[in-house]
PAGU-556966 format. One line per 5 residues: number of its first residue (from 1); their letters; for each residue x negated, y, z of N, C-alpha, C. Coordinates in steps of 0.001 Angstrom, whole numbers, plus 500000, padded with zeros to 6 digits. Atoms other than C-alpha are relative to their C-alpha. Example, Ala and Ser with C-alpha at 12.3 -4.5 7.8 and 13.67 -1.06 7.14 Angstrom:
2
1) as) 499110/498810/500000/487700/495500/507800/499100/501200/500000; 500820/498810/499940/486330/498940/507140/500770/501090/500730 .
***
This chain:
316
1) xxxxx) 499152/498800/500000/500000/500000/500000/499119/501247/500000; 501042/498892/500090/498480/503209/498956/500742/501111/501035; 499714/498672/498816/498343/506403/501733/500999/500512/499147; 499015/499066/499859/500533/508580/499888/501690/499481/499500; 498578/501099/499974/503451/505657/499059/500128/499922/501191 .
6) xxxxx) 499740/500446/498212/503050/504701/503072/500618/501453/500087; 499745/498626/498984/503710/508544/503739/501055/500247/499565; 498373/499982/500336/506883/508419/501426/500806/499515/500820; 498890/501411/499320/507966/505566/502940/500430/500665/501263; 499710/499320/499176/507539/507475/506226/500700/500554/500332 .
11) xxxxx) 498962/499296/500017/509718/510087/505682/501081/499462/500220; 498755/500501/499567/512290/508028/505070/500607/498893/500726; 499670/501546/499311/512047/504908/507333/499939/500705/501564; 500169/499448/498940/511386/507138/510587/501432/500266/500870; 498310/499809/499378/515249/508084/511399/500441/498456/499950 .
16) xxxxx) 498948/500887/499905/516522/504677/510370/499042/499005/500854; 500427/501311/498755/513641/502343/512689/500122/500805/501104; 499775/499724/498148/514301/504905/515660/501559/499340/499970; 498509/500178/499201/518329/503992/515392/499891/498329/499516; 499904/501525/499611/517193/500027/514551/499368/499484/501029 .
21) xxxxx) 500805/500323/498396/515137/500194/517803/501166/499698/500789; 499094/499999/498608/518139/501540/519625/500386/498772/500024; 498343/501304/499702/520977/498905/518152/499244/498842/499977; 500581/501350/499413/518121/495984/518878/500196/500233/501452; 500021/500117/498651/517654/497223/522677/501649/499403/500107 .
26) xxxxx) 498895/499893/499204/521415/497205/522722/500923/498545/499724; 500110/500938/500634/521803/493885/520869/499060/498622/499830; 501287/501306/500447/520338/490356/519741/499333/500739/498787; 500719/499766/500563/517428/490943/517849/500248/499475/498306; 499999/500382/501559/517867/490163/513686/498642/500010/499391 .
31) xxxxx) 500862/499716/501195/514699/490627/512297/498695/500530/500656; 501593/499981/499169/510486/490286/513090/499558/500801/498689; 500788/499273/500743/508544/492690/511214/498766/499863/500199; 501252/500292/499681/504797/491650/510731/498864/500911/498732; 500894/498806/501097/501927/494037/509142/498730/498638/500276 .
36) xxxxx) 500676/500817/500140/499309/491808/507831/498306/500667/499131; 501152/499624/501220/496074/492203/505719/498967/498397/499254; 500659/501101/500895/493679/489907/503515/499330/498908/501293; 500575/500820/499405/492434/487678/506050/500754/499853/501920; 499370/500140/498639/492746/486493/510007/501417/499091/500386 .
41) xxxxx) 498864/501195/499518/495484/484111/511982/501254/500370/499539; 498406/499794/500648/498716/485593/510696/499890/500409/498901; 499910/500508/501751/497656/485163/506825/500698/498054/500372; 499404/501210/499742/497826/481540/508387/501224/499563/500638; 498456/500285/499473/500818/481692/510321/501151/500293/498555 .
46) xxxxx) 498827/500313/501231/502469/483146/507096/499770/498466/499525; 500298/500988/500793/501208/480573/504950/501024/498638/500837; 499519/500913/498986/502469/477886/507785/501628/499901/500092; 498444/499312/499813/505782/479919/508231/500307/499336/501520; 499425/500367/498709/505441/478625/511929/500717/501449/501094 .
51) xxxxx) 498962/499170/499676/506782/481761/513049/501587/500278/499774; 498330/500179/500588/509940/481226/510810/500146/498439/500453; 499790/501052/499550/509939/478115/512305/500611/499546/501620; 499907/499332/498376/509909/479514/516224/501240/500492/499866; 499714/499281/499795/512139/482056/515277/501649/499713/499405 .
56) xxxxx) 498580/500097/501249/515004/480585/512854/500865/499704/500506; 498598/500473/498752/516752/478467/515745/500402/500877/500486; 499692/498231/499198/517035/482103/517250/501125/500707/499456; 499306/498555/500714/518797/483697/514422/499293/501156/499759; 500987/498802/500331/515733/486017/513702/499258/499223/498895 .
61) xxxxx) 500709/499372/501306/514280/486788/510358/498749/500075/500353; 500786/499294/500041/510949/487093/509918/499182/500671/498853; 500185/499628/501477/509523/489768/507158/498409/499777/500472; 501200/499479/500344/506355/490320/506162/499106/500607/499385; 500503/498692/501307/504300/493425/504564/498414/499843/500572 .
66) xxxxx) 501103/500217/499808/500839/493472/503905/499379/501309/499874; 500827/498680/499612/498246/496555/504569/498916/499769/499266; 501409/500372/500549/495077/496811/502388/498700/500922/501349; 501156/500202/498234/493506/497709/506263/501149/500908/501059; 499403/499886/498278/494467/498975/510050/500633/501085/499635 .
71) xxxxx) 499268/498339/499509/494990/502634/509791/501577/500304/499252; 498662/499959/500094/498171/502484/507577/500892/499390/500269; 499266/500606/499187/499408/499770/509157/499895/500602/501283; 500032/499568/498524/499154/501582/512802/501008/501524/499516; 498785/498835/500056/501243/504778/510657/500943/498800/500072 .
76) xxxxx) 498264/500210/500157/504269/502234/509764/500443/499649/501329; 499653/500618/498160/503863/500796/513349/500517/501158/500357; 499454/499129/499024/504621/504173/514973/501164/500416/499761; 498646/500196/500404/507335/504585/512803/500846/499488/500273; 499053/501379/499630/508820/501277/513951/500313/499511/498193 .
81) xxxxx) 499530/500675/500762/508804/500235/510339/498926/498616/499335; 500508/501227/499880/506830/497085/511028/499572/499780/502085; 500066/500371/498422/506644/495407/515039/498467/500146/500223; 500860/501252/499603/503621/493291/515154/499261/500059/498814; 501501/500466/500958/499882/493311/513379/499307/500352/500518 .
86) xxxxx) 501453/499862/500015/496512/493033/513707/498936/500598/499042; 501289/499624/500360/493487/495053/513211/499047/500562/500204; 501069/499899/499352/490307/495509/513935/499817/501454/501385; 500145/499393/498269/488744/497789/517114/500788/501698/499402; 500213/498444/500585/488794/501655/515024/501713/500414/499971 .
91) xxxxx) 499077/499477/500180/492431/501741/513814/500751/500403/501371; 499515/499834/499137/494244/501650/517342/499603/501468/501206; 500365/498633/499456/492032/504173/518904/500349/501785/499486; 499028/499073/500930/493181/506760/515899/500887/500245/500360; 498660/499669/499449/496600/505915/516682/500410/500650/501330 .
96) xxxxx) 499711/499800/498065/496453/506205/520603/499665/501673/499984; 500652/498355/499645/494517/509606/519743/501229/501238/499156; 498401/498874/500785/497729/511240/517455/500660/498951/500857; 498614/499799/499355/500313/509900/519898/500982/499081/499581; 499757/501472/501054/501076/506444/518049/500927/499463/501156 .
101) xxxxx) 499313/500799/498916/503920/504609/519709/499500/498437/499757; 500402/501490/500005/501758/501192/519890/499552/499636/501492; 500910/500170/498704/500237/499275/522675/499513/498389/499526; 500947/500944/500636/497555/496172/522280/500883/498758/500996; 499540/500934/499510/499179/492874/522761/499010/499125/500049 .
106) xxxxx) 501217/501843/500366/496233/490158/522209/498908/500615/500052; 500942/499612/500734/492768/490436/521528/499450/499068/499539; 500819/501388/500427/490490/488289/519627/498250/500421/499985; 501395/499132/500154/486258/488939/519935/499929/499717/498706; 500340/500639/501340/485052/489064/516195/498027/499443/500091 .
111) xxxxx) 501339/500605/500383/481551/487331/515878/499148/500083/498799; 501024/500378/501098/480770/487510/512480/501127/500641/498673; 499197/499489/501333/482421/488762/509128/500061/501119/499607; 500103/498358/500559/481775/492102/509002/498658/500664/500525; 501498/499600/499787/478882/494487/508739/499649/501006/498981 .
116) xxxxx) 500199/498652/500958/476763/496767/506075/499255/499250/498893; 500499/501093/501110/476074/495237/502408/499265/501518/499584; 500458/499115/501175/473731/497295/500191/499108/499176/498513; 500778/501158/501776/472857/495766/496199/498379/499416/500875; 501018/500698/499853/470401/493518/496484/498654/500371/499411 .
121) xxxxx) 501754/499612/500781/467261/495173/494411/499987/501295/501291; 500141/498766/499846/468238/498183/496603/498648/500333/501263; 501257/499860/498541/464889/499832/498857/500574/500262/501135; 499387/499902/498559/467188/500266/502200/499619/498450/500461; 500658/501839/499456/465321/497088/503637/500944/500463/501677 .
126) xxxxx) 499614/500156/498705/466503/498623/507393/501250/501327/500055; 498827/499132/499992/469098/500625/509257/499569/500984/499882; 500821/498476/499994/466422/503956/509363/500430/500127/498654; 500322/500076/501750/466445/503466/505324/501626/500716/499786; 498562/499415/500220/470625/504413/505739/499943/501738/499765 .
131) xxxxx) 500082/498933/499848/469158/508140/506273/500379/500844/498777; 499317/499230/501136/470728/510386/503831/500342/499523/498816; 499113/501307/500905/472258/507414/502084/501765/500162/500171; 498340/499828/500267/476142/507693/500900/500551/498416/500252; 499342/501314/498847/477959/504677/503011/501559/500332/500190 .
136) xxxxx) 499132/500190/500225/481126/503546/501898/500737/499332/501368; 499223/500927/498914/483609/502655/504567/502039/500490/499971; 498822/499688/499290/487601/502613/505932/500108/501654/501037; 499777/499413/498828/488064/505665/507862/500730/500083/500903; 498771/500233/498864/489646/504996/511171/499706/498288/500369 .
141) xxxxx) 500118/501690/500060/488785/501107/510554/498880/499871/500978; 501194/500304/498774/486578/498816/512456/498771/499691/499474; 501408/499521/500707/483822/499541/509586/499511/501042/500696; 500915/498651/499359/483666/503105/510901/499247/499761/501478; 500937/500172/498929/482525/502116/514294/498663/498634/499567 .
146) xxxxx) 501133/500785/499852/480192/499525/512888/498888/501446/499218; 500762/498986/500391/478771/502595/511155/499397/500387/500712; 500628/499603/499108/478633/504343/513926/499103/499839/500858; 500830/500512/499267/476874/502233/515998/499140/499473/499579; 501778/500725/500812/474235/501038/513770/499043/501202/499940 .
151) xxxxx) 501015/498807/500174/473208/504670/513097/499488/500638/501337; 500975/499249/498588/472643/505288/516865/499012/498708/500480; 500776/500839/499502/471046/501951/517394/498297/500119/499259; 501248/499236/500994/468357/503298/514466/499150/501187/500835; 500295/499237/499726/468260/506408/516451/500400/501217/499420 .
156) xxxxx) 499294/499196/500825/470554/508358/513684/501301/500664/500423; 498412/499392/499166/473733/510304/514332/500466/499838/498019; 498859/500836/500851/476483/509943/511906/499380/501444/499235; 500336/499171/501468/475167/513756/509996/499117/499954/499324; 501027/500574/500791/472484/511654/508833/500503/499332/498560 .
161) xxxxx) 499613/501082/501329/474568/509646/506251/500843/501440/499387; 499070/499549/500723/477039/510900/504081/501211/499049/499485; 498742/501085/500044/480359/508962/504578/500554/500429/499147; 499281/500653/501011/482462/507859/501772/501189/499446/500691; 498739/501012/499532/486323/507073/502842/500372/499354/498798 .
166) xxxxx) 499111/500679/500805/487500/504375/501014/500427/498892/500599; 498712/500988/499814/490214/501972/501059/498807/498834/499194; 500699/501337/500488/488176/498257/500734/500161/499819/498459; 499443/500404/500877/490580/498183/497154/498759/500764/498800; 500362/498880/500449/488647/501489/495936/498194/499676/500432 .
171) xxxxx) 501096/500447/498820/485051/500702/498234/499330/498836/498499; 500798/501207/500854/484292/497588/495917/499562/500408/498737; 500531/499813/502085/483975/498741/492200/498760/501216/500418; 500808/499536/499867/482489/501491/493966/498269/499868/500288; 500962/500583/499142/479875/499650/495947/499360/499494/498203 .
176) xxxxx) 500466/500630/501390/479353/497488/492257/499452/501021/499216; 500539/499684/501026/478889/500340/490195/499122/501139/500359; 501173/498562/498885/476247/502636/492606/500597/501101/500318; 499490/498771/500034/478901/505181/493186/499408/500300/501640; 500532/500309/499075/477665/504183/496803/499133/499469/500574 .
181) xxxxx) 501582/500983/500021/474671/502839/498122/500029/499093/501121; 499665/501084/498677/476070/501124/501583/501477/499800/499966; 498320/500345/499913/479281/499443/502007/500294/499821/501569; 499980/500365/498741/480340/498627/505785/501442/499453/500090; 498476/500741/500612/483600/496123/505273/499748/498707/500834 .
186) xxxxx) 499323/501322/499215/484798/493205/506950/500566/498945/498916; 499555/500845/500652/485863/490176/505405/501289/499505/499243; 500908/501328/501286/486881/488378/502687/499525/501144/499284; 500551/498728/501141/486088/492136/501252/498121/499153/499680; 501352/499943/500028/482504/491498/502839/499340/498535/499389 .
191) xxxxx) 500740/501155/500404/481963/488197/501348/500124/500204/498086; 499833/499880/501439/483387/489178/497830/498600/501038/499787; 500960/499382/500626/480915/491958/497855/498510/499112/499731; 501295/500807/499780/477575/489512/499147/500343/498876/498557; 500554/500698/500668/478424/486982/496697/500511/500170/498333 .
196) xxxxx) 499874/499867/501183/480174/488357/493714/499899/501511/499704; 500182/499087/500121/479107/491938/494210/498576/500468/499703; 500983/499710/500248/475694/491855/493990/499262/500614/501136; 500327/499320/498480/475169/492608/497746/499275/499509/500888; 500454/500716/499323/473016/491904/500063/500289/500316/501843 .
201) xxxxx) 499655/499785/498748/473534/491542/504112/498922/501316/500664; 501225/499675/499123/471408/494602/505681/500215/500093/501381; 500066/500036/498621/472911/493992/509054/501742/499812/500299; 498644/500175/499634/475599/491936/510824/500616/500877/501619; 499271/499039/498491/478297/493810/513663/499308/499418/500740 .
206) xxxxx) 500447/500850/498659/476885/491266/516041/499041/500569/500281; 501502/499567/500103/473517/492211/515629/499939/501778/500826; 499885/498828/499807/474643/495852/516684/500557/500303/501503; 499318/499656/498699/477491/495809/519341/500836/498366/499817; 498996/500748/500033/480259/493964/520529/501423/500254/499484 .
211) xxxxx) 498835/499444/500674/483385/494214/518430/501026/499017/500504; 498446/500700/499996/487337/492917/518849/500966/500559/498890; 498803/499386/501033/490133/493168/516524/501203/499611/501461; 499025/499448/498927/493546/493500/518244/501252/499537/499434; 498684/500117/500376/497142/492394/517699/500780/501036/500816 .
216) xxxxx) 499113/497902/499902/499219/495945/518216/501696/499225/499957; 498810/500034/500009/503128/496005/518659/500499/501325/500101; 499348/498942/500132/505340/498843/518409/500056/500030/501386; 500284/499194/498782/505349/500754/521699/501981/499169/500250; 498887/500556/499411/509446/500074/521695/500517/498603/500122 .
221) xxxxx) 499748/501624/500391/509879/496792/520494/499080/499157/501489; 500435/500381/499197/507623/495916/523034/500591/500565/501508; 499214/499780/499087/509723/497581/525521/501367/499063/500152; 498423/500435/500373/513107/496508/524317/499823/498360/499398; 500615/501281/500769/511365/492768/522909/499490/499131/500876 .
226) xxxxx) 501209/500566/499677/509119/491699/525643/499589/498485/499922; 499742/501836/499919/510212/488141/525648/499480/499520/498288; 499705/500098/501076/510597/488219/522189/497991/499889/499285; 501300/499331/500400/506938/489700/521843/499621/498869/500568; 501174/501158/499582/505222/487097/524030/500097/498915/499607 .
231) xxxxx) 499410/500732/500506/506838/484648/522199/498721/499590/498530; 500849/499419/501291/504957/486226/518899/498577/499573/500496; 501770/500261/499461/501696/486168/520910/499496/498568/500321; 500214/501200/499423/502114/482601/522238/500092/499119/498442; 500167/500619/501703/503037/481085/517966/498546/500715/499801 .
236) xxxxx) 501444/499782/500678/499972/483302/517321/498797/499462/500054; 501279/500512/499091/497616/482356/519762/499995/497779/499604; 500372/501549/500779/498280/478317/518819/499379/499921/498506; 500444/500122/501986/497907/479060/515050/498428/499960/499865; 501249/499696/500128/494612/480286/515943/499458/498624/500608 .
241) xxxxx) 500650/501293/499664/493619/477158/518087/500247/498770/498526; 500577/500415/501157/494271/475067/515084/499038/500706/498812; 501040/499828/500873/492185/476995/513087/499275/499988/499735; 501421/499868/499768/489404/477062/515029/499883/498401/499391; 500647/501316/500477/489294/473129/513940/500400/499486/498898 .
246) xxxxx) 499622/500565/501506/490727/472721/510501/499446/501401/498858; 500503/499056/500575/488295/475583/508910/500506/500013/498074; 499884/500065/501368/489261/474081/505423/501057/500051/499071; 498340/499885/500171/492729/474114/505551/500116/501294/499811; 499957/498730/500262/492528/477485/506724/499566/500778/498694 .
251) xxxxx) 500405/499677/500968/490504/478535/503762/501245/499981/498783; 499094/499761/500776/492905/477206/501622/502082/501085/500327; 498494/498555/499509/495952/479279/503446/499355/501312/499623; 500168/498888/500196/494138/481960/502935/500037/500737/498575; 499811/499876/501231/493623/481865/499219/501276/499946/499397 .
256) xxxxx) 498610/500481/500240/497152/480658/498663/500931/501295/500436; 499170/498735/499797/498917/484144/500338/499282/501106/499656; 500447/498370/500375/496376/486629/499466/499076/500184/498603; 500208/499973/500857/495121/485677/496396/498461/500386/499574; 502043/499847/499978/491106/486037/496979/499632/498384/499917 .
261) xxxxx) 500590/501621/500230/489481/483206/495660/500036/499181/500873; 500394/500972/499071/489084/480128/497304/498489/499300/500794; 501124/499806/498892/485642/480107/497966/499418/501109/500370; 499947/498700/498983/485622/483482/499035/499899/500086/501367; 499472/499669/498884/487871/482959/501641/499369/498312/500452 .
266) xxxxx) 501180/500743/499244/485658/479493/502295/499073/501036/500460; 501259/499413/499219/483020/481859/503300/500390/500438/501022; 499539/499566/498981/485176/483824/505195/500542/499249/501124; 499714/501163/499100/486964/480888/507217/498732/499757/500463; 501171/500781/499480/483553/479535/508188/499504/500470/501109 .
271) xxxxx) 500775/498902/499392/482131/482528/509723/501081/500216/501173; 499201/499424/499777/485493/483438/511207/500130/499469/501711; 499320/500421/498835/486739/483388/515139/501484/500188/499903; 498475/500045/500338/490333/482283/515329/500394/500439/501660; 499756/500554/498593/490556/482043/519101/500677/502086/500268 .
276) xxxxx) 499128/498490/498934/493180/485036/520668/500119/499411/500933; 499989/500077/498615/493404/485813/524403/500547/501368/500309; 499605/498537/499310/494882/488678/526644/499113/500666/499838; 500890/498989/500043/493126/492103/526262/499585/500136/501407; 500231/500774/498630/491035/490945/529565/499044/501415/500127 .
281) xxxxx) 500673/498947/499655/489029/493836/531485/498960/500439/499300; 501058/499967/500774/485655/493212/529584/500662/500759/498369; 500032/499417/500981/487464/494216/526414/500716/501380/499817; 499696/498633/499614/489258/497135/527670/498947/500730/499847; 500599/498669/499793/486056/498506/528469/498615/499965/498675 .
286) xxxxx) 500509/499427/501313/484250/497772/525071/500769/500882/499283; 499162/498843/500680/487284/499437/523755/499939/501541/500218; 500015/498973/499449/487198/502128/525764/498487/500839/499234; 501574/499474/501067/483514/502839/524592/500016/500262/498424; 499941/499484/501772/484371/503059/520874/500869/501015/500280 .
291) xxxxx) 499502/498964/499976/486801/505159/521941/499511/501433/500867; 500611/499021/499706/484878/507217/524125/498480/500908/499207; 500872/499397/501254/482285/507892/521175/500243/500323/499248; 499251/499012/501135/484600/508625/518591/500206/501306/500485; 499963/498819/499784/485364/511151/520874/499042/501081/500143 .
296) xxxxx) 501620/499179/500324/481848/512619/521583/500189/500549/498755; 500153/499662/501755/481498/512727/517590/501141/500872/499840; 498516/499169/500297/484759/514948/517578/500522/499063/498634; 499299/500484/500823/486300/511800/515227/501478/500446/500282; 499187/500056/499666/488845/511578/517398/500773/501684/500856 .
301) xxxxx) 499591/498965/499214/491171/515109/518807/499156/499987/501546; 500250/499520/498385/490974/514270/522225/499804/498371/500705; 500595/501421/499523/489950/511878/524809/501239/498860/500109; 498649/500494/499961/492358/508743/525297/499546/498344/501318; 500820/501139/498640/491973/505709/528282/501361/498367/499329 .
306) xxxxx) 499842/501108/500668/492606/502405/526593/501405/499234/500879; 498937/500761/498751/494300/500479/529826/501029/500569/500034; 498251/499701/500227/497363/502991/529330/501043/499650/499296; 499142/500319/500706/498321/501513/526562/499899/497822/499746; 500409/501470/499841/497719/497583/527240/501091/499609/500007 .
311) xxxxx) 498553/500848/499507/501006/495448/527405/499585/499050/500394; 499741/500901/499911/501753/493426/529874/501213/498893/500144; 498623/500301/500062/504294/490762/529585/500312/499602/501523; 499381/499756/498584/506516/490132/532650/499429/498566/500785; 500811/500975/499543/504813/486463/532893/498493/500196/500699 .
316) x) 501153/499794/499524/501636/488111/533557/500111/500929/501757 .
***
């Protein structure tokens, strides 16, 4: 979905998901709204349809719209015109910082799949070499903080580079045809670039910090849902335990709903952590730290404290 279609859509989905919030609080629920993107456990839960499987004895629907990354999925979320998605650490902190009606239901640590590609002949052998290099990324995504934090682990501040926003869709031809000289993307992007882009790895997230991606819910739905929601989190969180042990299956779910090759998204499956868990203190307060550096950097308006917006369900 391109930014200025999402911002149409906006306009006019904003009045009618505040009065389908109300007549759910006031009502049985009809209908799961899930924001998705190219990879991660709920490509596989679609694929599976074990959520329409949870949810059908219920009398609930479940849709599903896909995001080409976090930050416009975290606008339709505040909207209320999607519940429930995941994505990485960057987008949620954005939202929380404009006033986003979300709050973090899950988390998952990421280990591996994302990072900074630059062509393979290219002389950037290290992260110093990024210095007044044009570095393609998401803005708002959980590229921009791998940015960020590579260029202070160098000893660089971010007015050393010269950032490039692009959308992963836009990011790739770029990255291919030198319009850019660093990419910083997450997977299956980051594997399409390494093996059919002509890219080489100059440094994985791991290697840098500690990162999480995040499963997000609408601020009301999760008010007016909660059952409903932990429900979502508890189908999610299994999908992911099979995944962690049928890597090949997964692969093929992945190719099969999002249409990235199949050994693409083999690379990506391989590398991948499936495993979700509660957003547990330790990741509050990595969160908190990306978000307290965006703010330093004046990315972000103003400051924002992570744990305010945590959900918990009434089991916890």
């Amino acid at each position: 979905m391109q930014r200025r279609d999402f911002l149409k859509l906006s306009v006019g989905t904003a009045a009618a998901a505040a009065f389908a919030s109300r007549a759910n609080a006031q009502g049985a629920l009809k209908e799961i709204r899930i924001g998705y993107q190219k990879t991660g456990v709920l490509v596989i839960t679609r694929q599976q349809a074990t959520l329409e499987k949870h949810f059908t004895p219920q009398g609930i629907e479940v849709k599903w719209v896909e995001f080409s990354s976090g930050p416009p999925m975290m606008e339709a979320m505040n909207v209320g015109s999607i519940d429930y998605g995941a994505v990485g650490d960057s987008p949620p902190v954005f939202a929380q910082a404009a006033g986003a009606a979300i709050v973090y239901a899950a988390g998952q640590p990421i280990t591996n799949g994302q990072g900074i590609l630059v062509p393979k002949d290219s002389p950037i052998r290290s992260i110093a070499d990024l210095k007044g290099k044009r570095i393609g990324f998401t803005k708002g995504s959980s590229a921009h903080n791998v940015v960020v934090q590579t260029l202070e682990k160098a000893g660089l501040t971010y007015a050393d580079i010269t950032p490039v926003y692009l959308a992963p869709p836009d990011a790739g031809p770029a990255f291919a045809n030198g319009s850019i000289e660093a990419w910083a993307i997450w997977d299956p992007y980051f594997a399409i670039g390494e093996t059919k882009q002509n890219g080489r790895i100059l440094i994985n997230s791991r290697e840098v910090t500690k990162t999480n991606s995040f499963y997000i819910a609408n601020r009301d739905f999760a008010k007016n849902h909660g059952a409903i929601l932990q429900q979502i989190v508890d189908v999610t969180t299994a999908t992911g335990k099979w995944a962690e042990q049928h890597r090949d299956e997964v692969a093929r779910s992945l190719a099969a709903i999002t249409g990235v090759p199949l050994d693409i998204q083999t690379v990506a499956a391989n590398r991948s952590n499936f495993v979700i868990g509660p957003v547990t203190d330790d990741i509050v307060t990595t969160q908190q730290g990306v978000a307290d550096r965006f703010y330093k950097l004046g990315l972000i308006p103003k400051p924002v404290v992570i744990r305010d917006i945590v959900w918990r369900s009434a089991a916890t």
